[in-house]
C-alpha positions as CSV (number, residue, x, y, z in Angstrom):
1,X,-8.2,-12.4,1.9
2,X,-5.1,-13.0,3.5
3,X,-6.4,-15.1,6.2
4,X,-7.8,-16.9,3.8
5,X,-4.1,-18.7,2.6
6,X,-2.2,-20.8,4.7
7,X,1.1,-19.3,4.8
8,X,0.8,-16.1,2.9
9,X,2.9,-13.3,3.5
10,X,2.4,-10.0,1.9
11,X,2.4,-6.4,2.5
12,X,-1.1,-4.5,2.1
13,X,-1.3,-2.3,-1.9
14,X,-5.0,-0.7,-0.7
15,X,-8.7,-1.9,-1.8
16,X,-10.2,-1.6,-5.8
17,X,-13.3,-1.8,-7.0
18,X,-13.9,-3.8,-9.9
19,X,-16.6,-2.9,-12.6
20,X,-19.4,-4.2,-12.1
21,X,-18.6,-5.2,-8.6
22,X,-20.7,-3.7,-4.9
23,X,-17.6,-5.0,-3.1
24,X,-14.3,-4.1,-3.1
25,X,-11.3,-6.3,-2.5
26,X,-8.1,-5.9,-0.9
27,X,-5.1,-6.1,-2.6
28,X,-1.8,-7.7,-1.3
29,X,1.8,-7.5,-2.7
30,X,3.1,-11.1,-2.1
31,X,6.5,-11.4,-0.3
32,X,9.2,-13.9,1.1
33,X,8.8,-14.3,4.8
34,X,12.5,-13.2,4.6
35,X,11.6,-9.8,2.7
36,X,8.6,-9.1,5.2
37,X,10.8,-9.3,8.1
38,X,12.9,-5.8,6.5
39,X,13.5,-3.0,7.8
40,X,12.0,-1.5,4.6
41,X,8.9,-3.3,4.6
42,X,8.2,-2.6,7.9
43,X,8.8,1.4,8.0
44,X,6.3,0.5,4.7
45,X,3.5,-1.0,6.9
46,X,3.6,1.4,9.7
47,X,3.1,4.2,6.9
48,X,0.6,2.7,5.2
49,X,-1.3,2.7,8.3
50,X,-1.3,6.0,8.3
51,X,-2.5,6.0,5.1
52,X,-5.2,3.4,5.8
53,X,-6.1,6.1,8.7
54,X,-6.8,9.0,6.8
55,X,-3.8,10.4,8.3
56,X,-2.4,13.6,6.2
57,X,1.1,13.0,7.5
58,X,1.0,10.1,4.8
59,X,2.5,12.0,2.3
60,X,5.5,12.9,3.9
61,X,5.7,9.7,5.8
62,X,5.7,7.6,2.3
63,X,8.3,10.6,0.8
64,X,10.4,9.3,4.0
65,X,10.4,5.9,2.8
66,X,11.1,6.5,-0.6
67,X,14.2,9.0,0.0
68,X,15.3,6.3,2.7
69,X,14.1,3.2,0.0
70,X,13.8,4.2,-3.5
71,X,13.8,0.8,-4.7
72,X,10.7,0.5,-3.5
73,X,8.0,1.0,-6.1
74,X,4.8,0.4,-4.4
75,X,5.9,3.3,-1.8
76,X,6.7,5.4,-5.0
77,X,3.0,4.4,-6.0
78,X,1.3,5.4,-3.2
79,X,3.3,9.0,-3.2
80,X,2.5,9.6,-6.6
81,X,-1.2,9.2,-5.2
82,X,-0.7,11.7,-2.1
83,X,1.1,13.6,-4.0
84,X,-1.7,13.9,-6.5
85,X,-4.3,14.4,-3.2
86,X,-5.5,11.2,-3.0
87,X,-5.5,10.4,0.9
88,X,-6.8,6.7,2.0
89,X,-6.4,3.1,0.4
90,X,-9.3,3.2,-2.1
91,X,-7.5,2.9,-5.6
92,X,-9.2,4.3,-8.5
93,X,-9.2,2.5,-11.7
94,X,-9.4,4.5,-14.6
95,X,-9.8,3.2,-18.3
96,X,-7.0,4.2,-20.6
């Protein structure tokens, strides 16, 4: 958890399950306490928020950031996945 680590800083990628697992963890994308302080990763957080919410206004929050950040690809991750209908933080894993 991020509480967990003394100095971390990272933005939030959503929760997995694991097989085999009953709980699910959360996954973080570590970052320089420089790169969290971005306007980018911020406008990132506060729609991811909304997608943490259940919000439906995700998809065209997240298709915001990435016409206004497009070198960003874990908001082009997460609009692939609205995109496709999936709404909330819950990542599916799928076996290739």
């Amino acid at each position: 958890m991020v509480g967990e680590i003394d100095d971390f800083t990272g933005r939030p990628i959503g929760t997995v399950l694991l097989p085999g697992k009953t709980e699910q963890l959360k996954l973080f994308e570590p970052l320089t306490t420089e790169r969290m302080e971005s306007a980018a990763v911020k406008t990132y957080q506060e729609t991811f928020a909304k997608l943490e919410a259940g919000d439906s206004s995700a998809k065209q929050a997240f298709a915001a950031v990435v016409g206004e950040h497009g070198d960003d690809p874990l908001a082009t991750y997460h609009l692939k996945r609205t995109l496709a209908g999936e709404l909330g933080v819950n990542i599916i894993l799928t076996e290739k």
